[in-house]
Backbone bond lengths (Angstrom), bond angles and torsions (degrees), N, CA, C in turn:
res aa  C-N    CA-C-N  psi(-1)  N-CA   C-N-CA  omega(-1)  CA-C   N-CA-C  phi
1 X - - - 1.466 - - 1.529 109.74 -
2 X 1.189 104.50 144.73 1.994 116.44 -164.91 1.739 84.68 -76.79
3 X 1.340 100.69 156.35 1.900 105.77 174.62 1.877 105.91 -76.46
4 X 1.100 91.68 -20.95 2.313 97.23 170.86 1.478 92.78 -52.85
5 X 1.680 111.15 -54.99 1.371 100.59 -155.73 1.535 117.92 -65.94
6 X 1.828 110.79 -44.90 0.838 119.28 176.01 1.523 118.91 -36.62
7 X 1.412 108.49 -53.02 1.702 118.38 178.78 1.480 92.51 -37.35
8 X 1.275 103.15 -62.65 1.978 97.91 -139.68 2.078 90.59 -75.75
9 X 0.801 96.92 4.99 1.697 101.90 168.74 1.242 106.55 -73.14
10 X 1.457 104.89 -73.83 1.444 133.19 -166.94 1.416 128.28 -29.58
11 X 1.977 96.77 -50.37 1.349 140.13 -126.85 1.956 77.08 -129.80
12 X 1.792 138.61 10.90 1.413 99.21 -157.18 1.530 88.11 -103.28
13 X 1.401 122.26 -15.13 1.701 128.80 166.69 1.654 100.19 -39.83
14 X 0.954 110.21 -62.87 2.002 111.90 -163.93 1.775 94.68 -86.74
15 X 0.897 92.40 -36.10 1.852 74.44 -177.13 2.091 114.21 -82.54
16 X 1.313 84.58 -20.19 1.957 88.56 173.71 1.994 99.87 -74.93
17 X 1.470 107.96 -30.77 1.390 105.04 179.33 1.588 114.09 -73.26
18 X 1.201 109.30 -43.67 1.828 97.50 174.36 1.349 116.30 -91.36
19 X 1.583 121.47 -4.52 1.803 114.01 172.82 1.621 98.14 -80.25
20 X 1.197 112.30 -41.86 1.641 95.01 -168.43 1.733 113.37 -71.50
21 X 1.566 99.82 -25.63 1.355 104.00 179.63 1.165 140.28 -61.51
22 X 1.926 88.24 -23.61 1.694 108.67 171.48 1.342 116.09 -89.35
23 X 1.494 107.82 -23.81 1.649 120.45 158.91 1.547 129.32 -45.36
24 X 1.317 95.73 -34.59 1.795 109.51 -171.75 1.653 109.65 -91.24
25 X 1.893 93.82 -30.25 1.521 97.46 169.65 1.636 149.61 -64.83
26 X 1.594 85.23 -50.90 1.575 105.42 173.96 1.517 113.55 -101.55
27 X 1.337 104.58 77.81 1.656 127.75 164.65 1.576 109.26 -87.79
28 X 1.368 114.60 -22.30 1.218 89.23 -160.52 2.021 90.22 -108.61
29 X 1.484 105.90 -175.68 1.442 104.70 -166.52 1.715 107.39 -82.97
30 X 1.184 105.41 -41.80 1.420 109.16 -177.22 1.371 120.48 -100.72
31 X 1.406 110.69 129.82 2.025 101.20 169.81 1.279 114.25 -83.07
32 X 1.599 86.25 144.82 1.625 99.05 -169.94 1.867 83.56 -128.21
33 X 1.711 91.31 -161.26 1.259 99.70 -179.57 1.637 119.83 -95.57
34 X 1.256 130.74 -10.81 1.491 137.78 154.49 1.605 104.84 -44.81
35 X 1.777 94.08 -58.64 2.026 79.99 -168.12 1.498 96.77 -82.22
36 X 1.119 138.40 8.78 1.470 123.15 -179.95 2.080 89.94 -81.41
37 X 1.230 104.56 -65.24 1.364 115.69 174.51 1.768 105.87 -9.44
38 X 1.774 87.20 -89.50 1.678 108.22 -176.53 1.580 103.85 -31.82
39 X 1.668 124.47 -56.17 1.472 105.26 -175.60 1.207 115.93 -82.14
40 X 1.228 134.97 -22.28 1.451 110.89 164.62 1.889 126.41 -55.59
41 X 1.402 102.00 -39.76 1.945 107.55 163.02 1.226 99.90 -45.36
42 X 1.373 133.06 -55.71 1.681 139.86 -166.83 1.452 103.13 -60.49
43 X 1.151 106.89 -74.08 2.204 102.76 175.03 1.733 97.50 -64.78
44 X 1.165 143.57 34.05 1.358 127.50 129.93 1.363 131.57 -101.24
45 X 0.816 115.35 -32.18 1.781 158.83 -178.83 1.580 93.99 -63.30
46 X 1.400 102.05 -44.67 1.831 109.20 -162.86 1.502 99.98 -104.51
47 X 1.435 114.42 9.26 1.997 129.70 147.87 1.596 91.43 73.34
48 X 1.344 117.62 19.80 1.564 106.09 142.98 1.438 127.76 -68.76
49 X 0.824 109.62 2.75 1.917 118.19 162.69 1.448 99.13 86.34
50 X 1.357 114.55 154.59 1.374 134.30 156.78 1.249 126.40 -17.98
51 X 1.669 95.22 -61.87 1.632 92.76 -168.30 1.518 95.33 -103.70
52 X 0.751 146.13 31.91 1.458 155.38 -177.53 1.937 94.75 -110.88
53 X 1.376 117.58 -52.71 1.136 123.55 -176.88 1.301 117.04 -58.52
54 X 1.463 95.86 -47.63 1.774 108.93 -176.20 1.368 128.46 -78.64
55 X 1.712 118.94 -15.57 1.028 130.51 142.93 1.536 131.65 -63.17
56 X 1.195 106.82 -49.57 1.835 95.21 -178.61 1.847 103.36 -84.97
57 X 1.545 122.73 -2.94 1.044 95.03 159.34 1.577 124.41 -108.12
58 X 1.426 121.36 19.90 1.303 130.65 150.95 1.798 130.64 -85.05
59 X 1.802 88.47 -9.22 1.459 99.64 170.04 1.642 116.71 -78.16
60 X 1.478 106.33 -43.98 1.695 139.74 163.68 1.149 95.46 -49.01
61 X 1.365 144.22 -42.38 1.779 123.41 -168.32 1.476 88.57 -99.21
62 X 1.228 130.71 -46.02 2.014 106.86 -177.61 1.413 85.95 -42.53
63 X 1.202 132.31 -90.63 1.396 125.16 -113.78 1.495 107.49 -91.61
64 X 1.460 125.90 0.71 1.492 123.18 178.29 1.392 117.23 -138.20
65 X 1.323 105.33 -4.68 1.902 110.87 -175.93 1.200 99.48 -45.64
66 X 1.453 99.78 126.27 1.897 109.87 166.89 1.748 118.45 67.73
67 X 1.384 82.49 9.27 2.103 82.68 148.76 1.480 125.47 -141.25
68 X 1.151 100.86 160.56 1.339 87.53 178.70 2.046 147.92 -52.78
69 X 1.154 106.81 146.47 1.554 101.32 -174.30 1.233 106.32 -141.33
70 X 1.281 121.95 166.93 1.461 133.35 162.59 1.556 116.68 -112.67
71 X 1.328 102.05 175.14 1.519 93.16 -172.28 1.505 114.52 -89.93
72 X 1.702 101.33 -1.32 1.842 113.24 177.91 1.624 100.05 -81.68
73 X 1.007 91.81 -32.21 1.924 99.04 -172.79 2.256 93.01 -70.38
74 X 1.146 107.53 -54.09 1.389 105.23 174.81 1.515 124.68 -17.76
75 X 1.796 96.06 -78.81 1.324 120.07 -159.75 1.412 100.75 -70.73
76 X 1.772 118.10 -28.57 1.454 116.84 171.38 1.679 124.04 -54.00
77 X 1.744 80.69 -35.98 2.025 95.59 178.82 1.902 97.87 -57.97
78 X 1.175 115.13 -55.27 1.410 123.58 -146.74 1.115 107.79 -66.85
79 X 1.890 113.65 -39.57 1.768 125.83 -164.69 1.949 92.96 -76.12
80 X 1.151 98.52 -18.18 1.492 107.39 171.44 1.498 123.09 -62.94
81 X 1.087 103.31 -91.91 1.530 122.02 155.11 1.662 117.47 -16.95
82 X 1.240 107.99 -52.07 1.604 124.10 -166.33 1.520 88.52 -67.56
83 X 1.600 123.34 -60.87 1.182 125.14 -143.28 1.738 90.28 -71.98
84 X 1.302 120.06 -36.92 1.346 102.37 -176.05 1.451 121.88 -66.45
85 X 1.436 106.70 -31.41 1.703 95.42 164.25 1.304 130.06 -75.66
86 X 1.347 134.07 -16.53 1.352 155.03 141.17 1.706 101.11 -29.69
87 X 1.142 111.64 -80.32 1.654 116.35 -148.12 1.225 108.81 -55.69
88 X 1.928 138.56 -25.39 1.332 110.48 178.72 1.460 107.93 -95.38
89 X 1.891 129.90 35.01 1.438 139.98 160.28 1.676 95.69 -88.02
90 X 1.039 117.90 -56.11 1.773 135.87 -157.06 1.346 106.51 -52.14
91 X 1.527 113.73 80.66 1.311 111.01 175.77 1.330 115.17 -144.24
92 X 1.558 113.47 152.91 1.314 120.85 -166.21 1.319 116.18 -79.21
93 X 1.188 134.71 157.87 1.689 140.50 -155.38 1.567 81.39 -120.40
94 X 1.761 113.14 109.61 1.473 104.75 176.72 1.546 90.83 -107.52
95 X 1.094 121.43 -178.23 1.177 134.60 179.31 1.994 117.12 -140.13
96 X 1.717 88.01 97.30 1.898 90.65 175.47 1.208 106.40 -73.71
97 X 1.553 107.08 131.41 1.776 117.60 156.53 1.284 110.42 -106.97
98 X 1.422 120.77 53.48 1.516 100.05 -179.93 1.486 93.34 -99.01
99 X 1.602 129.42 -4.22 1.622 113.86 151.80 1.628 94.32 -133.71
100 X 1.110 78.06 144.40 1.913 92.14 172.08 1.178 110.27 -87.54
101 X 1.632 135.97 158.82 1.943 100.88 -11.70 1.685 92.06 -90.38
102 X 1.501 114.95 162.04 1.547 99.99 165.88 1.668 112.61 -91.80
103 X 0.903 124.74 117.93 1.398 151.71 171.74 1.484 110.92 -39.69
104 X 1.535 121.70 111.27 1.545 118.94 160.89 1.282 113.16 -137.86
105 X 1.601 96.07 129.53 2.158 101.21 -161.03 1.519 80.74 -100.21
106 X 1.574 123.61 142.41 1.197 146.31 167.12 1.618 109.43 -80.00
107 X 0.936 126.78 115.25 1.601 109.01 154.96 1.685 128.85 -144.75
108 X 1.017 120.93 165.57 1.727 131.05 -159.84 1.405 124.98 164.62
109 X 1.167 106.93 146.76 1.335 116.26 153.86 1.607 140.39 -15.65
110 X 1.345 123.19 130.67 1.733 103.38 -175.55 1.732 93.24 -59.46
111 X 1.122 76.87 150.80 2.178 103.62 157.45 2.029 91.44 64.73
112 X 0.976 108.87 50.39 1.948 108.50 -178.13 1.940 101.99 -96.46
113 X 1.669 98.47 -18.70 1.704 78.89 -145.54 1.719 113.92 120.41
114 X 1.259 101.41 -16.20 2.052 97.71 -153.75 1.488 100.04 -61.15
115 X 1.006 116.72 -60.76 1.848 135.21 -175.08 1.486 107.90 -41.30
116 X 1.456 100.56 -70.50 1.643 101.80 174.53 1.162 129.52 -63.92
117 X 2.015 120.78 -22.59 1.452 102.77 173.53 1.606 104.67 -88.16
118 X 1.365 129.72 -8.51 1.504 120.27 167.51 1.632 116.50 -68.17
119 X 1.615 124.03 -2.78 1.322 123.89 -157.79 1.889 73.49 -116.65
120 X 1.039 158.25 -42.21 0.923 158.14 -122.74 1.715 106.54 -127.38
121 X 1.419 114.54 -29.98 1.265 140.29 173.45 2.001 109.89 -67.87
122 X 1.223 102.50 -49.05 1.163 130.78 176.72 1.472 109.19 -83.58
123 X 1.017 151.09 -1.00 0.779 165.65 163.62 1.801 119.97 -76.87
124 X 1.977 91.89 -69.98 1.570 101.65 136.68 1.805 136.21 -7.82
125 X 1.229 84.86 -91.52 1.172 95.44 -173.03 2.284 115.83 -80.71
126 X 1.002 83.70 -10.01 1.678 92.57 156.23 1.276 132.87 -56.72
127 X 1.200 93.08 -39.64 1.672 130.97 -177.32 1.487 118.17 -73.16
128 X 1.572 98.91 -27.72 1.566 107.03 -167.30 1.803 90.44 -103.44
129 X 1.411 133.73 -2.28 1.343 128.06 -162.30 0.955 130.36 74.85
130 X 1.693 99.24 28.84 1.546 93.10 161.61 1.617 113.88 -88.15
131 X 1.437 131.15 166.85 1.151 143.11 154.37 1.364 117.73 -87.69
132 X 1.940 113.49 103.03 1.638 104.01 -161.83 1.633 84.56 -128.56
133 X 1.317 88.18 167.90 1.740 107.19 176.23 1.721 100.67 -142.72
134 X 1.269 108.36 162.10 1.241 129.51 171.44 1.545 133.15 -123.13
135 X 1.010 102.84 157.58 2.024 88.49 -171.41 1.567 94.62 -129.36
136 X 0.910 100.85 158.49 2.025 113.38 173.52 1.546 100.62 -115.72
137 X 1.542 118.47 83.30 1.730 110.90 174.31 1.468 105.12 -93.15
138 X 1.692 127.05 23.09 1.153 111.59 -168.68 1.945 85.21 -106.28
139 X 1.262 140.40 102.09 1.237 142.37 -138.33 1.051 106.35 -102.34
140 X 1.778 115.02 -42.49 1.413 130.49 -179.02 1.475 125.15 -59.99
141 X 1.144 112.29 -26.66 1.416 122.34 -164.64 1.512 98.33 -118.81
142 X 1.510 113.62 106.64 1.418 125.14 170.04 1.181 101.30 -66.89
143 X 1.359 151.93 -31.34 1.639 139.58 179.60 1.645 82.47 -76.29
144 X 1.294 125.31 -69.39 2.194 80.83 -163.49 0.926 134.00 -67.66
145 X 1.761 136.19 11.47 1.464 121.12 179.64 1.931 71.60 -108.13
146 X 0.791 172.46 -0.66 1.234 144.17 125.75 1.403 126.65 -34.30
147 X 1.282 106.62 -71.43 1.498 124.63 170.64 2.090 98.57 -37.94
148 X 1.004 105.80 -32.70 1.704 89.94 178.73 1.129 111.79 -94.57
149 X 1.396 113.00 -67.34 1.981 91.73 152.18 1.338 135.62 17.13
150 X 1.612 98.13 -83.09 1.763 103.91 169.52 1.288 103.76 -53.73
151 X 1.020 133.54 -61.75 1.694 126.77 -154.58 1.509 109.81 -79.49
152 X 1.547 119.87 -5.81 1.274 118.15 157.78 1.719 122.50 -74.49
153 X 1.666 101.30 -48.71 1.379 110.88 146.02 1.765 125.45 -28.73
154 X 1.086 116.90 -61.52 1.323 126.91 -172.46 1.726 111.16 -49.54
155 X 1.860 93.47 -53.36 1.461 115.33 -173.93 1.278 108.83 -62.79
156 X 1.265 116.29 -43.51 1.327 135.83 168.94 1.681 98.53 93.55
157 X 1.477 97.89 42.40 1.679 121.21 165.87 1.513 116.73 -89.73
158 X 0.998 128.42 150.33 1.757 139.22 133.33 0.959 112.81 -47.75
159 X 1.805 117.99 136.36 1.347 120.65 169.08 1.700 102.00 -127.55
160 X 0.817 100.67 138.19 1.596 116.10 -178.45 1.797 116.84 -102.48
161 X 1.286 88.58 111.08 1.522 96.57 -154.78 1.532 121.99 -105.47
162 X 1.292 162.25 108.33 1.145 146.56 -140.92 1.803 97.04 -102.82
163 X 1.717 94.37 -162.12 2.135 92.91 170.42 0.789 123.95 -57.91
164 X 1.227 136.40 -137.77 1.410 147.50 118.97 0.992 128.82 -102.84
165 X 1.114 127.94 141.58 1.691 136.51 -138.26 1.657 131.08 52.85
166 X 1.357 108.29 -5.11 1.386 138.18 166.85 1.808 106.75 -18.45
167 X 0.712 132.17 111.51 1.954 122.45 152.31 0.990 122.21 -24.77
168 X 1.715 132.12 108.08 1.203 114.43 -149.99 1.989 97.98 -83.48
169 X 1.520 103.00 -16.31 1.787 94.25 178.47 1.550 82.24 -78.58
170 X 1.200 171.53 -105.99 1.307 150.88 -103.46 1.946 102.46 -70.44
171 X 1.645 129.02 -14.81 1.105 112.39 151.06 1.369 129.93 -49.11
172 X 1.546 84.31 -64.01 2.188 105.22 -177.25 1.203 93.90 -30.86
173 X 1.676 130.57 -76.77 0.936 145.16 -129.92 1.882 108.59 -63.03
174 X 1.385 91.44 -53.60 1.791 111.12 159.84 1.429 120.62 -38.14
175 X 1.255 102.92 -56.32 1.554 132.93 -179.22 1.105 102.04 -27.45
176 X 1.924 109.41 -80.98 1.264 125.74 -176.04 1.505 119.92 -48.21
177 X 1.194 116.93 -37.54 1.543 130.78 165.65 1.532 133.91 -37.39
178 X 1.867 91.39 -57.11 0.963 102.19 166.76 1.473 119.31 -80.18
179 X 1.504 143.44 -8.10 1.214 147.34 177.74 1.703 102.27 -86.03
180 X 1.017 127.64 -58.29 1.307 118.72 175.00 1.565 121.84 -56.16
181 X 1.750 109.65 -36.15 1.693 83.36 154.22 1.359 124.84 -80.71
182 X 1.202 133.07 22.58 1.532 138.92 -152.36 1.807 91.11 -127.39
183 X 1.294 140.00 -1.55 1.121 128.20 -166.06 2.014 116.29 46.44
184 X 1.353 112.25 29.39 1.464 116.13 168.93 1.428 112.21 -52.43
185 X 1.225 119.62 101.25 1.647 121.25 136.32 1.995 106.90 -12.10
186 X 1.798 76.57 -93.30 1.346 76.67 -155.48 1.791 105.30 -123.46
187 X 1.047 128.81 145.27 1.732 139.22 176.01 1.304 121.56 -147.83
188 X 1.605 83.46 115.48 1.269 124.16 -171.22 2.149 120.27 -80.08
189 X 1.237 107.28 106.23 1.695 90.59 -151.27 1.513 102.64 -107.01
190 X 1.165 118.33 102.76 1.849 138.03 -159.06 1.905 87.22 -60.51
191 X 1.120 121.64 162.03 1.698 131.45 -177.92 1.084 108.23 -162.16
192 X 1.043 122.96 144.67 1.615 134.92 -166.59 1.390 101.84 -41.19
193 X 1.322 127.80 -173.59 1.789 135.96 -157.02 1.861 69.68 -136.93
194 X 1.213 123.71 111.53 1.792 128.97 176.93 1.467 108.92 -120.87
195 X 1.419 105.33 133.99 1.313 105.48 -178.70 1.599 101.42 -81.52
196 X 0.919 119.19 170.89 1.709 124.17 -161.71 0.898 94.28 -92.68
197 X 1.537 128.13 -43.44 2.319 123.54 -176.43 1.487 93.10 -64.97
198 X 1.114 155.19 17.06 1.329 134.65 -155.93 1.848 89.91 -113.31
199 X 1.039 133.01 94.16 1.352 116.64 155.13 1.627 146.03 -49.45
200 X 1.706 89.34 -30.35 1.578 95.83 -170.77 1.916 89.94 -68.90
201 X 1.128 98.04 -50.30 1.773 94.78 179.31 1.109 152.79 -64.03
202 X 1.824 88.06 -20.57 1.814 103.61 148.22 1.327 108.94 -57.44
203 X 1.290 126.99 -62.44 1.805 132.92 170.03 1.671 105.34 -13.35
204 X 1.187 75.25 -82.93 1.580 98.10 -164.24 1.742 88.59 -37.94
205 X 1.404 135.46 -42.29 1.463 116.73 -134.38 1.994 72.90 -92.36
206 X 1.119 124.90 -29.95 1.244 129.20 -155.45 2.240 96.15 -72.10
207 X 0.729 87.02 -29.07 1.529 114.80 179.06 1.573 112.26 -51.07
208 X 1.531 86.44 -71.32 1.639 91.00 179.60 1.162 116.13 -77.82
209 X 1.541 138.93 7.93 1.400 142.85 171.55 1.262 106.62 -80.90
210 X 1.411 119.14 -29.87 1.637 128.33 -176.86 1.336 116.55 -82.57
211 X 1.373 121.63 -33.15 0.833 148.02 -150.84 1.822 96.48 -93.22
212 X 0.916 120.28 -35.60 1.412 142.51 -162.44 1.731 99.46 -80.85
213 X 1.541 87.56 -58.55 1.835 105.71 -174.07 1.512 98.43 -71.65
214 X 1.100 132.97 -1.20 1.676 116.82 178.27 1.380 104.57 -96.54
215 X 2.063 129.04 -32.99 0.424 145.41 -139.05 1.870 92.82 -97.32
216 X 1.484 105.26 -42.08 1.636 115.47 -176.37 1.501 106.56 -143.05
217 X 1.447 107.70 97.36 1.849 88.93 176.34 1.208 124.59 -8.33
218 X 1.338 124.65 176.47 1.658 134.03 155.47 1.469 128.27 37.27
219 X 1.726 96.59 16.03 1.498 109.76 -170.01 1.630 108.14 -106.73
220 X 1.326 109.93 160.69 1.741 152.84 -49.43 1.936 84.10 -28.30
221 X 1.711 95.43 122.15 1.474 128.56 162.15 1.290 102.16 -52.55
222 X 1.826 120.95 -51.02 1.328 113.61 -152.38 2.008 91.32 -142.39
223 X 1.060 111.36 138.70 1.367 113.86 -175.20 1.989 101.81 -107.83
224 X 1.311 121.21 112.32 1.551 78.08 -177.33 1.509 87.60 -139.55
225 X 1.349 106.38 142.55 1.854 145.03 -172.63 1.850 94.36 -77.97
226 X 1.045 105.73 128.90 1.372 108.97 -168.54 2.267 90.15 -114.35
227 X 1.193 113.24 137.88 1.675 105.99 175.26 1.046 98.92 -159.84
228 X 1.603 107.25 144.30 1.350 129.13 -164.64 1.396 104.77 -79.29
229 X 0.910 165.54 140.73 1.387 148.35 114.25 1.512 139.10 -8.41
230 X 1.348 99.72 -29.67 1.709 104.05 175.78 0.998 112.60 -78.28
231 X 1.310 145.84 9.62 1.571 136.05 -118.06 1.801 62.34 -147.78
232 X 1.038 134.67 -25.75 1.593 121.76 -171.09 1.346 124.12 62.57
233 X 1.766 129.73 -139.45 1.214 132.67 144.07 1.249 123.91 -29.47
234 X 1.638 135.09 -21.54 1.445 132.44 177.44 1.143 100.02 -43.27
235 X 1.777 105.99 -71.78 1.494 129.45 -171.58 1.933 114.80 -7.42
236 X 1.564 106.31 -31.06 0.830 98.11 -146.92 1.790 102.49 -105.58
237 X 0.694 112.10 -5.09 1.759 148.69 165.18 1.847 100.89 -64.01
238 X 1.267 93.56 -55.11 1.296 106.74 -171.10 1.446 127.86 -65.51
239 X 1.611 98.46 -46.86 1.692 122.44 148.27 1.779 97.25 -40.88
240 X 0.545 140.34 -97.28 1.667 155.24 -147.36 1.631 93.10 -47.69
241 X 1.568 135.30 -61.65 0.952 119.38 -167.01 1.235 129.83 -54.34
242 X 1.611 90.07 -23.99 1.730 111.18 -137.47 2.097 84.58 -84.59
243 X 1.688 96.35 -28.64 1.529 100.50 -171.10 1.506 114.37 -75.76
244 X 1.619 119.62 11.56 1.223 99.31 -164.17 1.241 100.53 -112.99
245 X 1.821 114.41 6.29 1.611 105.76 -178.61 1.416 113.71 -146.82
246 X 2.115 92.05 26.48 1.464 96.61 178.32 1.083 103.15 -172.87
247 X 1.391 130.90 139.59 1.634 141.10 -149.46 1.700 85.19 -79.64
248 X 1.420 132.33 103.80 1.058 101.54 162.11 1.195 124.56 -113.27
249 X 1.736 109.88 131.20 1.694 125.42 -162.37 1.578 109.25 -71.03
250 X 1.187 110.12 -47.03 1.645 112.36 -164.36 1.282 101.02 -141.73
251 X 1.545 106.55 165.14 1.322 114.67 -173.92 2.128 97.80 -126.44
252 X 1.019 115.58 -174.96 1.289 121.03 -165.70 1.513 98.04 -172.75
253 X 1.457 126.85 94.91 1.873 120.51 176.33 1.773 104.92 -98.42
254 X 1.137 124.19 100.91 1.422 111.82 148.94 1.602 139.81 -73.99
255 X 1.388 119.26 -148.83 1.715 108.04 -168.36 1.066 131.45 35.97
256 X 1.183 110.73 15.58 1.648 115.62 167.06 1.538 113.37 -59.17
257 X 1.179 118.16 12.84 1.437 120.04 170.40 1.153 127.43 -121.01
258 X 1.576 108.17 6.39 1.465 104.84 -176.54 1.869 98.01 -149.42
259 X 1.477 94.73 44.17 1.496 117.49 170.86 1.614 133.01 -152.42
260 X 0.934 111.01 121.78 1.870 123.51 169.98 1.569 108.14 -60.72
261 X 1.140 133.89 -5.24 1.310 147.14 179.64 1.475 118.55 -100.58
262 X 1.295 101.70 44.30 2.221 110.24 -167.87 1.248 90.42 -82.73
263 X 1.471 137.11 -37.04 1.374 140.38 176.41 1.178 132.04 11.30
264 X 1.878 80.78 -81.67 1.494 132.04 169.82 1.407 120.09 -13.66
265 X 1.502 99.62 -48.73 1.475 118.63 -171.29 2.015 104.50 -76.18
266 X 1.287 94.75 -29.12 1.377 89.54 169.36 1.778 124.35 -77.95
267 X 1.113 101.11 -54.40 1.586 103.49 151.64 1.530 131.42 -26.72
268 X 1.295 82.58 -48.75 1.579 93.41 -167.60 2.342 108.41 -79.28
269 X 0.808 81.41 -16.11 1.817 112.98 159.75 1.575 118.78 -58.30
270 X 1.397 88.51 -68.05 1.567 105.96 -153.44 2.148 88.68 -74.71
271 X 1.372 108.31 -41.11 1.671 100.39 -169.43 1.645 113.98 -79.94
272 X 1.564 111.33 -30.90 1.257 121.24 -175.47 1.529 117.23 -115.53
273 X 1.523 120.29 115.90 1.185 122.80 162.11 1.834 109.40 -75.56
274 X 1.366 84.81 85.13 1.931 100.15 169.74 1.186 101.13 -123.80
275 X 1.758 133.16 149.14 1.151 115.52 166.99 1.885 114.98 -87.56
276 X 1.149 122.81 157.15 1.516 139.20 -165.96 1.304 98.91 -92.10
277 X 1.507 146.60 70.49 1.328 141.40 -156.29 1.832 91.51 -78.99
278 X 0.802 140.64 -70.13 1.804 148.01 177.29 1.633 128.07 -124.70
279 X 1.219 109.77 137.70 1.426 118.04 156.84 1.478 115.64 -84.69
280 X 1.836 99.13 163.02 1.363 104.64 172.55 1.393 122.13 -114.00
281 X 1.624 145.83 138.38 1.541 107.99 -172.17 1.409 76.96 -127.86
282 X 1.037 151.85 35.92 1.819 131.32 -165.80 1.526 120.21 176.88
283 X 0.981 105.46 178.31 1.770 94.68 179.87 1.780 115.39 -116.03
284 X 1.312 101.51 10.41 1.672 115.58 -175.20 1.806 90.49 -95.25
285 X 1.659 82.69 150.49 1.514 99.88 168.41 1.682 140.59 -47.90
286 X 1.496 103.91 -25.59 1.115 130.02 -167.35 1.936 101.33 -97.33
287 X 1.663 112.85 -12.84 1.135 103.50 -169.80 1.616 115.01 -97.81
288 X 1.055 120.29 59.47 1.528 129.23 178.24 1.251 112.71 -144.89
289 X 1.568 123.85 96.79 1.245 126.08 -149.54 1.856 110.12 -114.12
290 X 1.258 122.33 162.49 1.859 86.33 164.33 1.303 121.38 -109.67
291 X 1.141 127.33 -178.56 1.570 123.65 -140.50 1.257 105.34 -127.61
292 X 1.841 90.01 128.92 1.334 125.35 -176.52 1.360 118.24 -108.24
293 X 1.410 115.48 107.57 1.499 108.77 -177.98 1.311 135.58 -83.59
294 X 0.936 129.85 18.08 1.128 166.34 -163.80 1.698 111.90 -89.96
295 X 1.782 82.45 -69.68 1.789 106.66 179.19 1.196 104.57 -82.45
296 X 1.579 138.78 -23.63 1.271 133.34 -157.56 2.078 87.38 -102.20
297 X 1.054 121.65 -17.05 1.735 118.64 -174.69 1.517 87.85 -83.39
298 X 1.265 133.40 -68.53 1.564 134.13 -154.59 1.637 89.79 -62.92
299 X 1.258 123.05 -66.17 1.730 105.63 -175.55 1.376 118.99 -47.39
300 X 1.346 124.49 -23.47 1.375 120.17 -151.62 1.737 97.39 -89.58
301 X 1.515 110.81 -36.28 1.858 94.36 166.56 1.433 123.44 -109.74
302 X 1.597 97.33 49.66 1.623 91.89 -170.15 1.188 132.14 100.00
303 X 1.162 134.41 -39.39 1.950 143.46 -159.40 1.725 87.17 -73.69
C-alpha cells in the first residue's frame, strides 16, 4: 500500500467525523450564520482548537455569507485553509555532519510512540547511508532498553546500552563517546516515557541535556517531543511542559490511525511554531513518514 493510501486509512476516523459532519450541515442552499455556527462546533469537536475553528470559519463567512455552497466547495475551503496553517510546521529533519555524530534526544510521555518512532526513524535514515547508533538512557525500566534493542535489531542499528540502574545522563554522555570513536552519523538517545507533573524527571531530563553539551558542544542538536494523537487536546499541555525544561526542536505525532482526533495536529500548528518533522499511521517499520500538509489537509476532510 502507497503511504497516500495509508494516510487516507489512517486519517478515515477524523476525516469520516468532519465529512459527514459537513454533510449533515450544509443542507440548506445558502450560508447563513446557524450553519457557520454548527461548523465551527464541528472543527472543535474534531480538536482543531478554538481558534483554529473560529478562524477558518470567519474566513468561510467573508467570502460566501449568503450564497450559495456545496459541501464539495466546503471541504475544498477547509483542505485549503488547513494546509495553510500546516505548511510553515512541514519540515524536513536534515541531518549536519560537519561534526560527528549529530545528536537527537527523544522525549515523551509513557505509551507516546517514543521507542518505536526512534527504531523506525533510524531506520529512515539508515536507508539513506547514514551511520546511526542509539542509546537506551531510560535505565530503570529493563523492558525499554529491551524494547530498543528490538527496534535496533529491526533497523539493523547498534544500541548502546549502559547498567542497570546506571544515570541515564552518565549513559548519553558515554553514548556520545562511544559514537565519535565509532564514526556515528547520527545518535539517537531513547529517555524515559515522563509524565509532565513529575518534576524530579523533568530534572533528571534537564540533566542529561547538560550533560550531553559538556560532553559535545551544541549537543542534543535536536530535542524532539514525541505525541500521540489520541491523547487529543492533552497533546497540547504536553507541548508546554515539555517546553519549559527543554529546547524543544521538533515534534513527531503518531496513532494517527487509530484516532478521530487527527485535528490535534492542526491545533497543534496553529498554537506552536515547532516544526512537524513526521507522522505515524501504523505499527510497521516503514510507517513513519514526514509530513506533508498538503496530503495530510485533503485526507483530513475527506477530498
Amino acid at each position: 500500500m502507497s503511504w497516500f493510501k495509508k494516510l487516507k486509512s489512517g486519517l478515515k476516523s477524523s476525516s469520516d467525523k468532519i465529512s459527514d459532519g459537513i454533510t449533515g450541515i450544509f443542507t440548506k442552499k445558502k450560508l447563513d450564520d446557524a450553519t457557520l455556527a454548527e461548523l465551527e462546533d464541528l472543527l472543535i469537536t474534531a480538536d482543531l482548537g478554538v481558534d483554529t475553528a473560529l478562524e477558518i470559519t470567519e474566513s468561510l463567512r467573508a467570502e460566501k455569507f449568503d450564497k450559495e455552497v456545496s459541501e464539495e466547495e466546503v471541504k475544498s475551503f477547509l483542505a485549503e485553509k488547513i494546509a495553510k496553517i500546516l505548511a510553515p510546521v512541514a519540515t524536513n529533519l536534515n541531518i549536519d555532519n560537519t561534526e560527528k555524530p549529530y545528536v537527537i534526544m527523544f522525549v515523551g510521555v509513557n505509551g507516546n510512540g517514543k521507542t518505536t518512532s526512534i527504531g523506525k526513524l533510524a531506520k529512515n535514515f539508515r536507508d539513506d547511508g547514514k551511520k546511526v547508533m542509539l542509546a537506551a538512557a531510560d535505565t530503570f525500566r529493563a523492558a525499554a532498553v529491551e524494547q530498543l534493542q528490538v527496534w535496533g535489531k529491526r533497523a539493523d542499528v547498534p544500541v548502546f546500552t549502559g547498567n542497570p540502574n546506571q544515570e541515564p545522563a552518565s549513559v548519553a554522555f558515554q553514548a556520545i563517546e562511544k559514537a565519535q570513536n565509532d564514526g556515528i552519523d547520527l545518535l539517537i538517545i531513547d529517555t524515559a516515557g515522563r509524565l509532565q507533573n513529575k518534576h524530579n524527571l523533568m530534572a533528571e531530563l534537564a540533566k542529561i541535556k547538560n550533560v550531553c553539551a559538556k560532553k559535545m558542544e551544541n549537543t542534543p542538536h535536536q530535542t524532539i517531543l514525541v505525541l500521540d494523537a489520541t491523547t487529543g487536546q492533552n497533546a497540547i499541555s504536553q507541548v508546554e511542559h515539555f517546553m519549559e525544561v527543554a529546547e524543544i526542536s521538533g515534534l513527531i505525532i503518531t496513532k494517527l490511525d487509530g484516532t478521530a482526533k487527527g485535528g490535534i495536529v492542526v491545533a497543534l500548528a496553529k498554537k506552536f511554531d515547532i516544526p512537524l518533522y513526521a507522522i505515524g499511521v501504523g505499527e510497521g517499520i516503514e510507517d513513519l513518514k514526514p509530513f506533508d500538509a498538503n496530503d495530510f489537509a485533503k485526507n483530513l476532510v475527506g477530498l
